[in-house]
mmCIF file of the N, C-alpha and C atoms, coordinates in Angstrom:
data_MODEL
# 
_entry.id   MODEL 
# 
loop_
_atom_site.group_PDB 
_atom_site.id 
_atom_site.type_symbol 
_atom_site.label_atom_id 
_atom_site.label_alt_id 
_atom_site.label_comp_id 
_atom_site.label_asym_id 
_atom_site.label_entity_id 
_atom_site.label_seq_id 
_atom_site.pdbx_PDB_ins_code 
_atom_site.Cartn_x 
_atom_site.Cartn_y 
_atom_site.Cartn_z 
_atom_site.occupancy 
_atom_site.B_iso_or_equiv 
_atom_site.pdbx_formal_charge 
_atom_site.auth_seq_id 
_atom_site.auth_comp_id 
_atom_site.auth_asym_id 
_atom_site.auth_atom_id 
_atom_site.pdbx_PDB_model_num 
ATOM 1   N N  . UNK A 1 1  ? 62.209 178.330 90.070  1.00 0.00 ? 1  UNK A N  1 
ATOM 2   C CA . UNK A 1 1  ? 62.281 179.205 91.215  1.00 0.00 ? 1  UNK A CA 1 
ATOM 3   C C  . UNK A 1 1  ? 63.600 179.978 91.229  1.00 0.00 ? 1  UNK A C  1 
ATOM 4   N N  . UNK A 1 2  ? 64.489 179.471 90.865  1.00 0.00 ? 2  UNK A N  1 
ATOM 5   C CA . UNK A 1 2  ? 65.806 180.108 90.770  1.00 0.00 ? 2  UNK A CA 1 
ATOM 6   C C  . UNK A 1 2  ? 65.805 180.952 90.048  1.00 0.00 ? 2  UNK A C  1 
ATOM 7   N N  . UNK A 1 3  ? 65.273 181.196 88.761  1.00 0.00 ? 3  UNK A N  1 
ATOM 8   C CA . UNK A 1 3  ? 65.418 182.325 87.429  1.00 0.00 ? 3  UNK A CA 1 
ATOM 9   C C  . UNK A 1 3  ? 64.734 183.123 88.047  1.00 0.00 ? 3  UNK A C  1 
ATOM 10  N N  . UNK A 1 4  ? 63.607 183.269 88.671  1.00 0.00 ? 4  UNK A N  1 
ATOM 11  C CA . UNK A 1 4  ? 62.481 184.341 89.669  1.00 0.00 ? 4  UNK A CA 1 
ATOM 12  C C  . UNK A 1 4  ? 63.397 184.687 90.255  1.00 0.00 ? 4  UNK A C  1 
ATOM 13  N N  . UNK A 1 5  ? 64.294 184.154 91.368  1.00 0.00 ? 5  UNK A N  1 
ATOM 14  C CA . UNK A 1 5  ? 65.194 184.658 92.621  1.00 0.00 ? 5  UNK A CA 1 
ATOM 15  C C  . UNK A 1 5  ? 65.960 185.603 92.167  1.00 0.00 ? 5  UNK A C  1 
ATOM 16  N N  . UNK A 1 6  ? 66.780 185.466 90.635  1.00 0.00 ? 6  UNK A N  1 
ATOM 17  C CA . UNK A 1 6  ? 67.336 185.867 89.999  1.00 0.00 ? 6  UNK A CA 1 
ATOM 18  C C  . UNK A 1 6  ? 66.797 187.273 89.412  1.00 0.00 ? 6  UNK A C  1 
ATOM 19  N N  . UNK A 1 7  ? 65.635 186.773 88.439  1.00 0.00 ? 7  UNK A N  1 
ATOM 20  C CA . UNK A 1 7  ? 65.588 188.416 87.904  1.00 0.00 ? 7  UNK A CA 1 
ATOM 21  C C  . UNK A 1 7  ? 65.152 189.259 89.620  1.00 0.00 ? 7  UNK A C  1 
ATOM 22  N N  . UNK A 1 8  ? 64.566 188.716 90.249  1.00 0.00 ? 8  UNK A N  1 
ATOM 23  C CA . UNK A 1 8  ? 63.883 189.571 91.516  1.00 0.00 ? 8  UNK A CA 1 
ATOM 24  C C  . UNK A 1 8  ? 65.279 190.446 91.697  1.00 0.00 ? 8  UNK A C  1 
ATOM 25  N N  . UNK A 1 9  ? 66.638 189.886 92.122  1.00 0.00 ? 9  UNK A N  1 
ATOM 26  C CA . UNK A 1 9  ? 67.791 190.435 92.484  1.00 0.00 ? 9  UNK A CA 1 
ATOM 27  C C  . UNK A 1 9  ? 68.363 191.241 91.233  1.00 0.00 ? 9  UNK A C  1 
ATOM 28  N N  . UNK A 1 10 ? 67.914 191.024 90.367  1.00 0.00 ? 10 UNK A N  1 
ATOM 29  C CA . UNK A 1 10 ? 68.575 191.813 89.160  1.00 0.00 ? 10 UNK A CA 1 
ATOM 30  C C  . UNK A 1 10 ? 67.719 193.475 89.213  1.00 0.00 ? 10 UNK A C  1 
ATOM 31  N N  . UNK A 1 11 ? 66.570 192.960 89.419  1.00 0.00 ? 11 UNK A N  1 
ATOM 32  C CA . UNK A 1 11 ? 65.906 194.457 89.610  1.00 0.00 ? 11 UNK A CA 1 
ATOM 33  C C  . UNK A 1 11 ? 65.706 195.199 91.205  1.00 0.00 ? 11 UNK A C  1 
ATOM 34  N N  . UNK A 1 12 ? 66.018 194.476 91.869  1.00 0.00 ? 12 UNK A N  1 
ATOM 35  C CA . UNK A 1 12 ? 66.623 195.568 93.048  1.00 0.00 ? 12 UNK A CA 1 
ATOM 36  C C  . UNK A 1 12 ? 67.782 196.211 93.557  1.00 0.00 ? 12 UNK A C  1 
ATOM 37  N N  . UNK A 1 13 ? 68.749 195.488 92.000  1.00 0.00 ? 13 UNK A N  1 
ATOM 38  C CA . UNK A 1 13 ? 70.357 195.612 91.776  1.00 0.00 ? 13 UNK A CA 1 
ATOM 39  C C  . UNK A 1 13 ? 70.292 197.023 90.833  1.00 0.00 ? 13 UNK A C  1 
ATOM 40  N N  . UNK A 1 14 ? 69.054 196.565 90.153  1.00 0.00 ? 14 UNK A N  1 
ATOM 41  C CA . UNK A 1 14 ? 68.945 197.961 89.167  1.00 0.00 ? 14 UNK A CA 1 
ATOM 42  C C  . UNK A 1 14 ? 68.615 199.038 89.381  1.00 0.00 ? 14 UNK A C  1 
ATOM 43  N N  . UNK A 1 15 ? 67.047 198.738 90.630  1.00 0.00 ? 15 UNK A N  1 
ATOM 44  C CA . UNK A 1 15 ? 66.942 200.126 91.257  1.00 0.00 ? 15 UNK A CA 1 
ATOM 45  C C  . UNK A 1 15 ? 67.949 200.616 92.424  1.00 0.00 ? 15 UNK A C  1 
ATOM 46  N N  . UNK A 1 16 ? 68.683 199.552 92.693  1.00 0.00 ? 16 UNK A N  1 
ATOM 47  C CA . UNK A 1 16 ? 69.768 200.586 93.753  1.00 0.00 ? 16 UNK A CA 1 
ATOM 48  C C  . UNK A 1 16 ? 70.604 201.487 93.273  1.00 0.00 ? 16 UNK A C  1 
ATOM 49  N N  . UNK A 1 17 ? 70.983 200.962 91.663  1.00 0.00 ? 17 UNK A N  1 
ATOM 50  C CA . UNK A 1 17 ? 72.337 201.537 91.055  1.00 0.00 ? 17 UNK A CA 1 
ATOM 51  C C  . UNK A 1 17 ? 71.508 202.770 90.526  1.00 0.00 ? 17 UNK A C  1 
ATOM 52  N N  . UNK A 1 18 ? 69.946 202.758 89.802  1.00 0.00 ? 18 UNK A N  1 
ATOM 53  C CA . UNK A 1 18 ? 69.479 203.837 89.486  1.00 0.00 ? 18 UNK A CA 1 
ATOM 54  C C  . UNK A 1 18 ? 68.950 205.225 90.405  1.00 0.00 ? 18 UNK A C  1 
ATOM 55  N N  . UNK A 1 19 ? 68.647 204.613 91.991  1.00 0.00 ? 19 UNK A N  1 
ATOM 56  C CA . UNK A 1 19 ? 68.410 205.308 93.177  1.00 0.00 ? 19 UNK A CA 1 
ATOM 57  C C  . UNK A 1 19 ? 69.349 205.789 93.651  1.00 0.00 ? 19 UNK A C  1 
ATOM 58  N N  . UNK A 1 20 ? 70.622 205.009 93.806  1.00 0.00 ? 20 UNK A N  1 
ATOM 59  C CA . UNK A 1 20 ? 71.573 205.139 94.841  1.00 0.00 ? 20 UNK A CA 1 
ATOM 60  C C  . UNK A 1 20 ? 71.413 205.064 96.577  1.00 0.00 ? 20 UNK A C  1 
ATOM 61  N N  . UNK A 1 21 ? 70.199 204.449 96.097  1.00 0.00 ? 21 UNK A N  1 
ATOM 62  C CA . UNK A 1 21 ? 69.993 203.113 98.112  1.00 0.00 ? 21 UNK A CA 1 
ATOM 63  C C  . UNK A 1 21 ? 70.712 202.446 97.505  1.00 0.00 ? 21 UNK A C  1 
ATOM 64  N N  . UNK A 1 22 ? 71.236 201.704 98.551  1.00 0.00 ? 22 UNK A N  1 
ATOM 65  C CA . UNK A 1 22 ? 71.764 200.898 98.676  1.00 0.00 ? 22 UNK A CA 1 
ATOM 66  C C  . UNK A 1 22 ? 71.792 200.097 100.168 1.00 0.00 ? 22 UNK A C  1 
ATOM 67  N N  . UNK A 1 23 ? 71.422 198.842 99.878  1.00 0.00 ? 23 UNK A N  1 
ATOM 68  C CA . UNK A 1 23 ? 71.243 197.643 101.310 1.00 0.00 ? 23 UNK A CA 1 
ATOM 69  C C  . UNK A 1 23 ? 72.518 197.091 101.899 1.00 0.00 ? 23 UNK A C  1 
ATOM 70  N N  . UNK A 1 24 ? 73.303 197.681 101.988 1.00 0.00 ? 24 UNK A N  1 
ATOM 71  C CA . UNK A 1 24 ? 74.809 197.556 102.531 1.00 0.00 ? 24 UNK A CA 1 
ATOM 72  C C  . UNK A 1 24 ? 75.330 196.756 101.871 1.00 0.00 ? 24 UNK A C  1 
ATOM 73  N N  . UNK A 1 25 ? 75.175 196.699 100.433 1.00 0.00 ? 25 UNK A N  1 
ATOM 74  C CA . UNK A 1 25 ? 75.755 195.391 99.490  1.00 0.00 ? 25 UNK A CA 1 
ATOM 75  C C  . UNK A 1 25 ? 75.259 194.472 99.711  1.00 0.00 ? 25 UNK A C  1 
ATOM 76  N N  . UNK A 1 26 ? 74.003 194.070 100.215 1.00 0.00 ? 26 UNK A N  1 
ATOM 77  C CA . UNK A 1 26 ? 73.399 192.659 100.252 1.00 0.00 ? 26 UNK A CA 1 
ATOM 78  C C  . UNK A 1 26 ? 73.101 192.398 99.023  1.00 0.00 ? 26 UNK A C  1 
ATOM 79  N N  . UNK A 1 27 ? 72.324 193.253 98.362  1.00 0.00 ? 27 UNK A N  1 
ATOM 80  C CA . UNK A 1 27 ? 71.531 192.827 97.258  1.00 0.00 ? 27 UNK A CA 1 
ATOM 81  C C  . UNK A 1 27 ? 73.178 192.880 95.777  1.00 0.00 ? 27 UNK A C  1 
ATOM 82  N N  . UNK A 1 28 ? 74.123 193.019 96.524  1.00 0.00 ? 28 UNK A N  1 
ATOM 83  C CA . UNK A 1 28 ? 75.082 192.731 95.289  1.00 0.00 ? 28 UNK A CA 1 
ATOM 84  C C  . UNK A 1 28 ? 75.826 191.815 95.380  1.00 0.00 ? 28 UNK A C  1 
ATOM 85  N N  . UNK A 1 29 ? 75.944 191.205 96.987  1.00 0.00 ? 29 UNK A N  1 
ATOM 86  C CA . UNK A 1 29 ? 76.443 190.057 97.466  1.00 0.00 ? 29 UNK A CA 1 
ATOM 87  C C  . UNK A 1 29 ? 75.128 188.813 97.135  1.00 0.00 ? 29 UNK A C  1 
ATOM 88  N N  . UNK A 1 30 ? 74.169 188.658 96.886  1.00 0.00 ? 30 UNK A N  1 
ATOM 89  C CA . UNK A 1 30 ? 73.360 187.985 96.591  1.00 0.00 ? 30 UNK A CA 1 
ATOM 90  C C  . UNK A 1 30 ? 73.347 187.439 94.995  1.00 0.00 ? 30 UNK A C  1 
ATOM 91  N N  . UNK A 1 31 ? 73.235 188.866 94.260  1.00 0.00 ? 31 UNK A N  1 
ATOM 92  C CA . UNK A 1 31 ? 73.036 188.757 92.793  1.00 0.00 ? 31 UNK A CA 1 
ATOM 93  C C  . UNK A 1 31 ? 74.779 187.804 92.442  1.00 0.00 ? 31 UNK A C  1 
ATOM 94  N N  . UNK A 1 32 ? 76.236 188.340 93.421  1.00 0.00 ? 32 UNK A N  1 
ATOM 95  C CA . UNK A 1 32 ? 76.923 187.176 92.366  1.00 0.00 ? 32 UNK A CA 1 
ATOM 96  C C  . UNK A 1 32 ? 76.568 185.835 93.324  1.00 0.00 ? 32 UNK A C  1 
ATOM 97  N N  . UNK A 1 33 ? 75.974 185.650 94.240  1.00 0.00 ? 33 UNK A N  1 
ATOM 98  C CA . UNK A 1 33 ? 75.554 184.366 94.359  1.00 0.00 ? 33 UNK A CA 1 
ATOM 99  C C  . UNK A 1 33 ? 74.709 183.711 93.583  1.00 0.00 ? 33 UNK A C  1 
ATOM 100 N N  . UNK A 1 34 ? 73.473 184.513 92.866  1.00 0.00 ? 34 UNK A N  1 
ATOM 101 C CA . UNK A 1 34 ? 72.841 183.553 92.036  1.00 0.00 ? 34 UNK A CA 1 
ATOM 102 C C  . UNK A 1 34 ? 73.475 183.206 91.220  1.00 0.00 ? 34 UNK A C  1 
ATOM 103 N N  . UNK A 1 35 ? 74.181 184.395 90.357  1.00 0.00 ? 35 UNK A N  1 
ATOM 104 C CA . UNK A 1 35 ? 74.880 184.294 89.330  1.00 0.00 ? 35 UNK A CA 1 
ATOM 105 C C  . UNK A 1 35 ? 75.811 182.806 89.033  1.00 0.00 ? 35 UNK A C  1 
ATOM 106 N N  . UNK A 1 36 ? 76.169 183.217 90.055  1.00 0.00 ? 36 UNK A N  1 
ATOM 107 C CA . UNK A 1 36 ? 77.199 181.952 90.164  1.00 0.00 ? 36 UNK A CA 1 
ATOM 108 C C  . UNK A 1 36 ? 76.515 180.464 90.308  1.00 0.00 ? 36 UNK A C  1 
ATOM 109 N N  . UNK A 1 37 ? 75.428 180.359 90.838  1.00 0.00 ? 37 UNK A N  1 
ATOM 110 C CA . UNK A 1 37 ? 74.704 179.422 91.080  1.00 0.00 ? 37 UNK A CA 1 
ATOM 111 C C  . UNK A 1 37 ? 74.037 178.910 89.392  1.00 0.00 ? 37 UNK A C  1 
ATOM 112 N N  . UNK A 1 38 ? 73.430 179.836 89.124  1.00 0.00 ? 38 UNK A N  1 
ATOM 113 C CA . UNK A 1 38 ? 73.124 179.996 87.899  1.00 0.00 ? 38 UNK A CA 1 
ATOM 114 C C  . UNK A 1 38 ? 73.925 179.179 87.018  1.00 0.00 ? 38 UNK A C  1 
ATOM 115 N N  . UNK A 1 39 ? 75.314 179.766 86.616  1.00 0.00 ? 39 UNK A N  1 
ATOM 116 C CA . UNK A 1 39 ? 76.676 179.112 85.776  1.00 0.00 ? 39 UNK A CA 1 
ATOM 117 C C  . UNK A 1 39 ? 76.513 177.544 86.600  1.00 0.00 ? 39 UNK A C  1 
ATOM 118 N N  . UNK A 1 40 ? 76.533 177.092 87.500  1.00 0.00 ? 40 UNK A N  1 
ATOM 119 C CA . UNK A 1 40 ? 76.857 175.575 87.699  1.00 0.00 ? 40 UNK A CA 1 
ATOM 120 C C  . UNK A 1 40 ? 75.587 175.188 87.588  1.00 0.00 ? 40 UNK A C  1 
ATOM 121 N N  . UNK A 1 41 ? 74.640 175.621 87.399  1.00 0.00 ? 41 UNK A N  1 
ATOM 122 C CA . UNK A 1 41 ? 73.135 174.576 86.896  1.00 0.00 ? 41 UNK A CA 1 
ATOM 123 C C  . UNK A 1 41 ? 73.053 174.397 85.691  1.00 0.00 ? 41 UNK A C  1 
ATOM 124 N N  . UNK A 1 42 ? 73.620 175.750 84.847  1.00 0.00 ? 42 UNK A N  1 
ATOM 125 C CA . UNK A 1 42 ? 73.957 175.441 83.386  1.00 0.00 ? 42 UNK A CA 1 
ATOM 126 C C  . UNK A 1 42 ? 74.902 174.571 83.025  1.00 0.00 ? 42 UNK A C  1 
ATOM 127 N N  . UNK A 1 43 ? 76.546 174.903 83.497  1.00 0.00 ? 43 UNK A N  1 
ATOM 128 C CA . UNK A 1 43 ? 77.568 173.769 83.164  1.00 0.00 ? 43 UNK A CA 1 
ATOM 129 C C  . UNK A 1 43 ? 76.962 172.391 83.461  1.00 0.00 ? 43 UNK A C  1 
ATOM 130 N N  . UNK A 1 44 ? 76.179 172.334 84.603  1.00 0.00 ? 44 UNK A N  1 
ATOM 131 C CA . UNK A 1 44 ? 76.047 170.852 84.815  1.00 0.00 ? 44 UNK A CA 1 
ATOM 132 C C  . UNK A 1 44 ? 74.602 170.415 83.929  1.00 0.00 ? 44 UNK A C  1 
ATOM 133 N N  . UNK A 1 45 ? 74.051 171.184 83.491  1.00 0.00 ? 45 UNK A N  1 
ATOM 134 C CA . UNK A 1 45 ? 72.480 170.621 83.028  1.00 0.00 ? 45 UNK A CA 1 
ATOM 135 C C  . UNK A 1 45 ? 73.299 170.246 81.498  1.00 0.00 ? 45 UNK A C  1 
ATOM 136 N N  . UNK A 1 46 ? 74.413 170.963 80.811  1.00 0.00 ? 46 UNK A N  1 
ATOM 137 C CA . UNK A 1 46 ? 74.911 170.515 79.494  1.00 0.00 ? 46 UNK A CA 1 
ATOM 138 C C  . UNK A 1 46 ? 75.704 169.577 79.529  1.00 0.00 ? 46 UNK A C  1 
ATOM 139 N N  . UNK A 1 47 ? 76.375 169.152 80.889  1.00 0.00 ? 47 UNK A N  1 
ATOM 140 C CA . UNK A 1 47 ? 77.823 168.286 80.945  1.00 0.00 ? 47 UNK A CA 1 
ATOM 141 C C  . UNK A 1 47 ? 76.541 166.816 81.420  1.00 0.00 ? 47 UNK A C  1 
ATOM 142 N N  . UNK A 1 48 ? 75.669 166.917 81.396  1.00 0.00 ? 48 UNK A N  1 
ATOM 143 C CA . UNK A 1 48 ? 74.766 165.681 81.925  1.00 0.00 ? 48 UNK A CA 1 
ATOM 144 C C  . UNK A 1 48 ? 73.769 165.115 80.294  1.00 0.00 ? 48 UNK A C  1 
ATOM 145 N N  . UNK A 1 49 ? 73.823 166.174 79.587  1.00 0.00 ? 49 UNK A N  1 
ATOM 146 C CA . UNK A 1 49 ? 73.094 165.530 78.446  1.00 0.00 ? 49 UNK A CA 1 
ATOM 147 C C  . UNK A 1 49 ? 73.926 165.337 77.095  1.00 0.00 ? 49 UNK A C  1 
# 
């Protein structure tokens, strides 16, 4: 569910930058939240096996 949440925000990150809408920076305040979320499911899914 997370990688879905992810690309979903990657492509409404893409059509804003290609449109120039823009959602008052939500959708860029979101994307480094997955992002970031992302990096500690990885560090921790490799630091556990």
């Amino acid at each position: 569910m997370l990688w879905t949440i992810s690309v979903i925000l990657l492509v409404l990150w893409g059509l804003g930058m290609l449109s120039g809408y823009s959602m008052g920076g939500v959708v860029h305040i979101l994307l480094a939240l997955a992002i970031i979320v992302l990096a500690v499911r990885l560090f921790q899914g490799r630091k556990g096996s």
